[in-house]
C-alpha positions as a printed NumPy array, in Angstrom:
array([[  0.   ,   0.   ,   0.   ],
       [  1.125,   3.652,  -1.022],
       [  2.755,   5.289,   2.101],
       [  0.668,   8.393,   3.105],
       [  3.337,  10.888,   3.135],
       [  1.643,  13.823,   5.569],
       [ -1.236,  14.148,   7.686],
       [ -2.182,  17.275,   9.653],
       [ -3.07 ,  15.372,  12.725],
       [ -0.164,  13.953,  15.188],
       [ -1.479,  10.957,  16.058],
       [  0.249,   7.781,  14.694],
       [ -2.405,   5.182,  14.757],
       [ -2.392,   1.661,  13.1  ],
       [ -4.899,   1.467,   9.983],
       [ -6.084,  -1.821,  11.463],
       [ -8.179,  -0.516,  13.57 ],
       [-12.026,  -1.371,  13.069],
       [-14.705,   0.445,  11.151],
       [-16.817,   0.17 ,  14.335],
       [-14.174,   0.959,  16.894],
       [-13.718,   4.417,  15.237],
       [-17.345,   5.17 ,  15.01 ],
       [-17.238,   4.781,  19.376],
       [-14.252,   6.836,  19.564],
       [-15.923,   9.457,  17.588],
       [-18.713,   9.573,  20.022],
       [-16.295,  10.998,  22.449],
       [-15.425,  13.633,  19.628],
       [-11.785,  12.06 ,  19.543],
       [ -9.988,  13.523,  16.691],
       [ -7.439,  10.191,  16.704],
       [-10.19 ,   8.387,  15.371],
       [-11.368,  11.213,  13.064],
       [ -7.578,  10.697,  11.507],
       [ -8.063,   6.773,  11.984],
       [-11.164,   6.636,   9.779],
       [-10.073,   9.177,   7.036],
       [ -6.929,   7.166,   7.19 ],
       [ -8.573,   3.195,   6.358],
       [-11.127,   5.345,   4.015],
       [ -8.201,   7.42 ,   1.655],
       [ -5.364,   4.859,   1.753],
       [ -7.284,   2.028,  -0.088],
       [ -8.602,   4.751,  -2.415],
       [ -5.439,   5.901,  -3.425],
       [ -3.834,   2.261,  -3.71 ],
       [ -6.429,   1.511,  -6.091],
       [ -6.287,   4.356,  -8.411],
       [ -2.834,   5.037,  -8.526],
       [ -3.382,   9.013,  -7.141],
       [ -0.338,  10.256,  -6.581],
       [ -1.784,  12.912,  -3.867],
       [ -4.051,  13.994,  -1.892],
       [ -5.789,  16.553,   0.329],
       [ -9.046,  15.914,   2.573],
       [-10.699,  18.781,   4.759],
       [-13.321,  17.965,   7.336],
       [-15.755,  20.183,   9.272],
       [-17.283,  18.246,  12.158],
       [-19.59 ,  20.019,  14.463],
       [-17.238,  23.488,  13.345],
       [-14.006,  21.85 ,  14.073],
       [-11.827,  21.266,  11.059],
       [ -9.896,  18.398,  10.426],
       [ -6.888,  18.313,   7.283],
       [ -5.382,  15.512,   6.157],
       [ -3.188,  15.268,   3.524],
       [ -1.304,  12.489,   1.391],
       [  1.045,  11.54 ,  -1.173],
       [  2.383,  14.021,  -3.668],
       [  1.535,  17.076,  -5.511],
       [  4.819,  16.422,  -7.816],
       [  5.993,  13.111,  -8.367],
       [  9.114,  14.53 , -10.453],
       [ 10.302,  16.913,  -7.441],
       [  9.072,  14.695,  -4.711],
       [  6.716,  17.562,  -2.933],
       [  4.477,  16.542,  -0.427],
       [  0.965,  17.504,  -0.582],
       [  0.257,  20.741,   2.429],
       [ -1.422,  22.825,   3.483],
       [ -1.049,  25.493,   0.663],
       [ -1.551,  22.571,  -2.225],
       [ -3.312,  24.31 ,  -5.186],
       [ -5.365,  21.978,  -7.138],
       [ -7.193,  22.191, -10.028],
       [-11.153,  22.382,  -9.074],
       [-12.401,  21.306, -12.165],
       [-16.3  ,  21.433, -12.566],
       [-16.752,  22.348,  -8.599],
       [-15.779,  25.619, -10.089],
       [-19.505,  25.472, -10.644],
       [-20.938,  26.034,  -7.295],
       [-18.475,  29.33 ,  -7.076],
       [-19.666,  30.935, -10.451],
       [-23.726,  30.3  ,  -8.991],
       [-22.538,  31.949,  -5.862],
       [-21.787,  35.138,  -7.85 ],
       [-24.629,  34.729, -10.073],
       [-26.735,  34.512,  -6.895],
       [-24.831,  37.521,  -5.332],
       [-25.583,  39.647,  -8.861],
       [-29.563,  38.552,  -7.667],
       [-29.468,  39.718,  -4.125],
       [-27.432,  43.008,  -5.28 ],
       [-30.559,  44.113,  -7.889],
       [-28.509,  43.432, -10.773],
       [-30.174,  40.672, -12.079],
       [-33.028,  38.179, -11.939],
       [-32.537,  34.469, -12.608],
       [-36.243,  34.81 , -14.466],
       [-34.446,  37.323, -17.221],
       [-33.756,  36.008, -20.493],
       [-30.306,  35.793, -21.545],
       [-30.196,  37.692, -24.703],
       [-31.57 ,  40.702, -22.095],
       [-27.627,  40.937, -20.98 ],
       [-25.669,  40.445, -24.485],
       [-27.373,  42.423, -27.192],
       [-25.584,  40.144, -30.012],
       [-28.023,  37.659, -28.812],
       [-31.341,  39.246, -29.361],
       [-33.064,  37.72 , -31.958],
       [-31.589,  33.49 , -31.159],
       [-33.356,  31.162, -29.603],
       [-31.846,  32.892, -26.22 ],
       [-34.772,  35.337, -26.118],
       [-36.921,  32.329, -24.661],
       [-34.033,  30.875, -22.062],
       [-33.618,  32.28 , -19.071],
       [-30.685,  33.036, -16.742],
       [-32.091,  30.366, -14.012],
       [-32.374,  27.555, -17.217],
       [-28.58 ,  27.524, -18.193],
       [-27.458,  27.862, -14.738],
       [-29.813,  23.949, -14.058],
       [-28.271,  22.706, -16.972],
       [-32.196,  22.873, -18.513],
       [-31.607,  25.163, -21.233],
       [-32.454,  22.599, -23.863],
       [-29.468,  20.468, -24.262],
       [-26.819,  22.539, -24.844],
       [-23.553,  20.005, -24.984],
       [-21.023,  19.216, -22.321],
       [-17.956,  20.866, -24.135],
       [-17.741,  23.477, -26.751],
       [-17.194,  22.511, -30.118],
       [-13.236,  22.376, -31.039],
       [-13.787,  25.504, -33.27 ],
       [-15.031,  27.585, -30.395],
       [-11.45 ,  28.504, -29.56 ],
       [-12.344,  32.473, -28.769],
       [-14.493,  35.079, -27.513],
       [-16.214,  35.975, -31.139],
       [-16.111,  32.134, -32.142],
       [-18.163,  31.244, -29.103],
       [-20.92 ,  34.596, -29.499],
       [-21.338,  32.938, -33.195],
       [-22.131,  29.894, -31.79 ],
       [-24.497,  30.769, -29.424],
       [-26.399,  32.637, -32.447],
       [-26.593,  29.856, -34.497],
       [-27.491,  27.451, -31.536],
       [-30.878,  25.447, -31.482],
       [-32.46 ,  23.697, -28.761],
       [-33.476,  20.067, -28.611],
       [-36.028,  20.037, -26.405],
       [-38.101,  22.92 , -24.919],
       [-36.409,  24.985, -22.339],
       [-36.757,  23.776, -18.564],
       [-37.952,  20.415, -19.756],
       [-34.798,  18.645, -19.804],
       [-31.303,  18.443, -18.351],
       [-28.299,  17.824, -19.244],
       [-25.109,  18.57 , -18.268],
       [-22.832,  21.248, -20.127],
       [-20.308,  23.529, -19.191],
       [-21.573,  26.196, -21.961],
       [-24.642,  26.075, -20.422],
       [-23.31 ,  27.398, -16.729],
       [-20.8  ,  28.997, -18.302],
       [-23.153,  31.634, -20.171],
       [-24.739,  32.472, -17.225],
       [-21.356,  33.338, -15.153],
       [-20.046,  35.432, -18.56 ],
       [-23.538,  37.21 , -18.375],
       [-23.465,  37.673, -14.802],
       [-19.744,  39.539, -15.209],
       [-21.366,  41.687, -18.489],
       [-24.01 ,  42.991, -15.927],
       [-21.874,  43.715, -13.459],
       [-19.628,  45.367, -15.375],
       [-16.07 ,  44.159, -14.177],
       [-13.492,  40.868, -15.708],
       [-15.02 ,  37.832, -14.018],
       [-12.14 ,  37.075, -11.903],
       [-11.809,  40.658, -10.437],
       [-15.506,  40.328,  -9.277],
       [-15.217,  36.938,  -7.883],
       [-12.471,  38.216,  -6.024],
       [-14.498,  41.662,  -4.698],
       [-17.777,  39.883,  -3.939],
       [-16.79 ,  36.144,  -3.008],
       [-12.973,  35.075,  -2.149],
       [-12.796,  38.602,   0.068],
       [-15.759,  38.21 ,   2.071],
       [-15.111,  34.843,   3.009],
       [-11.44 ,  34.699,   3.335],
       [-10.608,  32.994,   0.469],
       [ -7.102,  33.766,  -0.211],
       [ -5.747,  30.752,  -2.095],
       [ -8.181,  30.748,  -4.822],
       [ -7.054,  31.711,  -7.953],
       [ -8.067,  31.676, -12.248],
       [ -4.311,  32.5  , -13.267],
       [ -1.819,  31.315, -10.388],
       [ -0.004,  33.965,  -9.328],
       [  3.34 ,  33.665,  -9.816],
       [  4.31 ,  33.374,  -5.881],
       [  1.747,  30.709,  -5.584],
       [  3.488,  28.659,  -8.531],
       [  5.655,  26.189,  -5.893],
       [  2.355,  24.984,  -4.642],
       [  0.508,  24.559,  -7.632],
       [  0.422,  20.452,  -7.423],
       [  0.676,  18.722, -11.108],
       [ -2.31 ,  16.505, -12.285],
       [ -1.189,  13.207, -13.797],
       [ -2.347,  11.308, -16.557],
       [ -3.35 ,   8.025, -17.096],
       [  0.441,   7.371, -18.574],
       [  1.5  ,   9.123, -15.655],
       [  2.537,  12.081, -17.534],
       [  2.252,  15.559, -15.07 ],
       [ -0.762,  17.748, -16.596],
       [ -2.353,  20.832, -16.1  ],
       [ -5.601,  22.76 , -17.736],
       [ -5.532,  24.096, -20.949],
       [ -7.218,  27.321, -21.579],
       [-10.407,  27.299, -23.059],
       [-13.47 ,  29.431, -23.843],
       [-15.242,  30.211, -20.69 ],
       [-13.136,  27.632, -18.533],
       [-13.26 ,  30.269, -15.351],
       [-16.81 ,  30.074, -15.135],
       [-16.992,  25.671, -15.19 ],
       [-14.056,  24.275, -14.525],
       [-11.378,  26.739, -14.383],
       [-10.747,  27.342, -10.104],
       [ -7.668,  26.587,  -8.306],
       [ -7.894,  26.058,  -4.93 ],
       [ -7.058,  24.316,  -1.35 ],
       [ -9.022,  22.05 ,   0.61 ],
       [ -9.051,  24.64 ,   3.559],
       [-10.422,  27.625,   0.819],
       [-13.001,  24.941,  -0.389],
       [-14.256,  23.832,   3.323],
       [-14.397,  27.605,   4.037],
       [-16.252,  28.267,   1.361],
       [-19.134,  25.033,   2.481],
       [-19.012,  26.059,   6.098],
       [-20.325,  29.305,   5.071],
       [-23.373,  27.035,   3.4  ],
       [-23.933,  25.295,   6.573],
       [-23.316,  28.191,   8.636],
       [-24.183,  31.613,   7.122],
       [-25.418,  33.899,  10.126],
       [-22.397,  36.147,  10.131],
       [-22.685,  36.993,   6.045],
       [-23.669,  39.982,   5.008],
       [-27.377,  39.787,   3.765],
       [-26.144,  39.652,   0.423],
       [-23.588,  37.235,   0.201],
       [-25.517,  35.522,   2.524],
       [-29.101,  35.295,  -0.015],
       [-26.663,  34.46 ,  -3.168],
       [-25.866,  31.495,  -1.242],
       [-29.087,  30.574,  -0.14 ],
       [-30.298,  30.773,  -4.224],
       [-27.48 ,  28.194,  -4.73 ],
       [-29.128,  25.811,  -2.765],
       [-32.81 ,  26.261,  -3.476],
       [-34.163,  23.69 ,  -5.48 ],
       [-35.58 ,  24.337,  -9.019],
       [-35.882,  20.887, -10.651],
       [-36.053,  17.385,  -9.886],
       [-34.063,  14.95 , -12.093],
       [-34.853,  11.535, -10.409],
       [-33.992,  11.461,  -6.997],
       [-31.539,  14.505,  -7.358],
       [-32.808,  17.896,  -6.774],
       [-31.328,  20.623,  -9.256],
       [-29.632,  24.007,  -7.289],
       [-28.201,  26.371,  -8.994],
       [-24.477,  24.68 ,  -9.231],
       [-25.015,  22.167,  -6.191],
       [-27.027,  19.058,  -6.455],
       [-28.804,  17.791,  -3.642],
       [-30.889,  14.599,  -2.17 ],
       [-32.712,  14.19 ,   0.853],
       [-30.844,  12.866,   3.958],
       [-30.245,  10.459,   5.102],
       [-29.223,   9.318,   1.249],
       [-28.555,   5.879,   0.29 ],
       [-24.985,   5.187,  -1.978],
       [-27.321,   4.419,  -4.357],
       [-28.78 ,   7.146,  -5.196],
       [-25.677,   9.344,  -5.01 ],
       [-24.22 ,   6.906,  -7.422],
       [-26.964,   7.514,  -9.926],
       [-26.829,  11.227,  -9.441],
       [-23.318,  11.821, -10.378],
       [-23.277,   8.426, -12.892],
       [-22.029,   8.485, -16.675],
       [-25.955,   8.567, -17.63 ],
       [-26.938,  11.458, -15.204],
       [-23.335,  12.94 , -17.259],
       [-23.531,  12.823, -20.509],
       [-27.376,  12.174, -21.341],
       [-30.272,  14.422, -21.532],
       [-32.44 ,  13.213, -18.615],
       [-35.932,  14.37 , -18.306],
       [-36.765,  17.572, -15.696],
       [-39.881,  18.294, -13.566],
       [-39.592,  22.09 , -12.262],
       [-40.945,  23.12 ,  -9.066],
       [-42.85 ,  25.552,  -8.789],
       [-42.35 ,  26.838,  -5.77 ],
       [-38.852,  26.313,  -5.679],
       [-37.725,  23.778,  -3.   ],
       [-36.206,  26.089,   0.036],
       [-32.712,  24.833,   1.551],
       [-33.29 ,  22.051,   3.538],
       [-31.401,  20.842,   6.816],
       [-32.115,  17.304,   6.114],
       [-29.997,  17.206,   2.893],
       [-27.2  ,  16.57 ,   1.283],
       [-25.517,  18.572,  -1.284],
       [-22.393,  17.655,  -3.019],
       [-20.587,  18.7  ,  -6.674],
       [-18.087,  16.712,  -8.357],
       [-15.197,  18.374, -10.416],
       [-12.775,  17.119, -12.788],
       [ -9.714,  18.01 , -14.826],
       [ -7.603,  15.718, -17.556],
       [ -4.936,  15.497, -13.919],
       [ -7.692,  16.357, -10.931],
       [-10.775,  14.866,  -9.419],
       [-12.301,  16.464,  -6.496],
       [-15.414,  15.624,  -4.448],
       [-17.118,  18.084,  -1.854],
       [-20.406,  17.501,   0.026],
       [-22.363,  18.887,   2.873],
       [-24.972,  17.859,   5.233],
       [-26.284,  20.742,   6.999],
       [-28.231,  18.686,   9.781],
       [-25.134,  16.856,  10.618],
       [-23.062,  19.87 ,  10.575],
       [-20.735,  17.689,   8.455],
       [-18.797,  19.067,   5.506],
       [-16.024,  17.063,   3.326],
       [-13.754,  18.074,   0.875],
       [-11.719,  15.365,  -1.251],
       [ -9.251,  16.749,  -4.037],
       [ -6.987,  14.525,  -5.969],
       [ -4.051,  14.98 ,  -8.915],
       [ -5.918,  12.282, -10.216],
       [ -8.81 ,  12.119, -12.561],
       [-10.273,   8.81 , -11.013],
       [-13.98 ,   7.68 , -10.672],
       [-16.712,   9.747,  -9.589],
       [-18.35 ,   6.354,  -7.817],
       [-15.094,   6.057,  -6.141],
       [-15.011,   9.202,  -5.052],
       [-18.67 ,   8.89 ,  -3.809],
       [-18.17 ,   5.75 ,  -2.283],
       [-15.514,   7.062,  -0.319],
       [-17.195,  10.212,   0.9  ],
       [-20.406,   8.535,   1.572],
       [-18.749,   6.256,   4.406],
       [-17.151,   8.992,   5.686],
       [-20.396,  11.4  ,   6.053],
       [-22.458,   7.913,   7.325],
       [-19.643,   7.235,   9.88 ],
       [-19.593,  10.564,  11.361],
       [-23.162,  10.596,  11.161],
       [-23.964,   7.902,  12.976],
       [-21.117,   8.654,  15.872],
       [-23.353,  11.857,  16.449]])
């Protein structure tokens, strides 16, 4: 088995011990067995998949918990820490709705506005009739996963949303895409006036304390800025694309991303702002099988079987259109849920779910692309472990 090269935590525990025995320590809120469990859940994992590194972040109860593993580059033998920047991937997502939702609260938007009411070139294309609240579910009327090769610019990409018809009737059906979300965060910044990442930076990151999070890695942040490897092994990293910032485009580390869902679970010291654009993140708008639609999160009634989760974030729920009943109301927050997001680069896979009942938030980033039903399974005994040691 892969040694695990750091962990936050000092104690040195054997990864024999029992599943069971850690859930009874836990009852006595005994971070040892926190660092036992995380350590029989992780080290498998990474055996298995051949991930090079990795960083988990807890929140029990408000307490954080960081663990971290392996390395974020295999060629210069660097651990992953504390200041580890990996590549988000599509949990960029839930970031870009947060603004989106912030651009609500502020009065300079509505998530019922069309989208051609925010880029004139659009007026006219089929945009008139989808709204801001449609491309940010994924429910604009199929609009694909990835851009088209020859959307490789700015102009390229306005062209193609001209010419751009649905398949189905907006709100009916989802399915995935990252021009879909995307749109909406590049309207959201055309509204507001400002480059996306400046705004992200004023209205999110700031706020919240968010100050490894980055679009372009600064150049003093490079040395932590972990490689992705491929499935030869070869160190990766993002290419630029065509609205990339707004779906998949974040780099981050575990403690920025467990900041940012501790604010979700706990949000009574937010501004009333910052504080509705995450609330609109989490409200419900459709239902796609057992998974409830947010605006970037996805979410399922708790307690949750593995199941279900696995269905929610499987190949079909991916890369198909799958049929979408809108509420109407929208479905408020809800304590007894849980919301989670996968994200993915060609190098990175990241998981991060929440249960706000439980007061139990996990963040899971890799320099691996691996399964999302690994990833799932994995976080799933984790949450149900600490769950049930409540």
């Amino acid at each position: 088995m892969r040694k695990l090269v750091a962990v936050t935590t000092s104690f040195l525990m054997t990864s024999s011990l029992l599943f069971g025995s850690a859930a009874w320590a836990l009852e006595r809120a005994d971070s040892d067995a926190v660092e036992a469990l995380v350590n029989e859940t992780i080290a498998p994992l990474m055996d298995e998949h051949r991930i090079p590194g990795m960083a988990v972040a807890l929140s029990i109860n408000g307490q954080q918990h960081y663990f971290h593993y392996g390395l974020a580059n295999q060629e210069a033998g660097i651990p992953v820490a504390d200041e580890t920047l990996f590549e988000l991937g599509s949990i960029s997502k839930i970031f870009t709705a947060a603004l989106t939702g912030y651009a609500q609260a502020s009065g300079a938007l509505s998530l019922s506005d069309s989208a051609s009411e925010y880029l004139p070139a659009l007026e006219g294309s089929a945009f008139d009739e989808i709204t801001l609240l449609e491309l940010g579910t994924y429910t604009a009327g199929e609009l694909p996963l990835q851009f088209p090769e020859a959307v490789n610019n700015e102009a390229a990409m306005v062209d193609y949303y001209r010419q751009w018809q649905p398949e189905s009737t907006p709100g009916s059906h989802r399915l995935y895409s990252n021009p879909s979300i995307g749109l909406m965060g590049y309207l959201t910044a055309q509204r507001l006036g400002k480059r996306y990442a400046a705004l992200m930076e004023e209205h999110l990151f700031s706020p919240l304390g968010l100050d490894h999070s980055f679009y372009q890695v600064p150049e003093a942040q490079q040395a932590h800025y972990a490689y992705g490897y491929s499935k030869e092994d070869e160190p990766i990293r993002v290419n630029p694309g065509v609205l990339d910032a707004q779906a998949y485009g974040l780099k981050s580390t575990a403690a920025d991303v467990l900041t940012f869902v501790e604010a979700h679970m706990n949000d009574s010291a937010l501004e009333a702002p910052l504080r509705q654009a995450l609330t609109a993140t989490r409200t419900g708008y459709f239902e796609v099988g057992n998974m409830t639609q947010g605006l970037g999160w996805e979410s399922y009634a708790y307690p949750v079987t593995l199941e279900q989760l696995l269905a929610g974030n499987s190949l079909e729920m991916i890369l198909e259109p799958n049929p979408a009943n809108r509420l109407t109301p929208p479905l408020v927050p809800r304590q007894e849920a849980l919301y989670n997001k996968t994200g993915s680069t060609n190098g990175f896979g990241g998981y991060v779910a929440f249960v706000p009942s439980e007061q139990i938030g996990i963040v899971m980033l890799a320099n691996r692309n691996y399964p999302n039903g690994a990833r799932i399974e994995a976080a799933h005994q984790l949450v149900t472990a600490l769950a049930e040691a409540h």
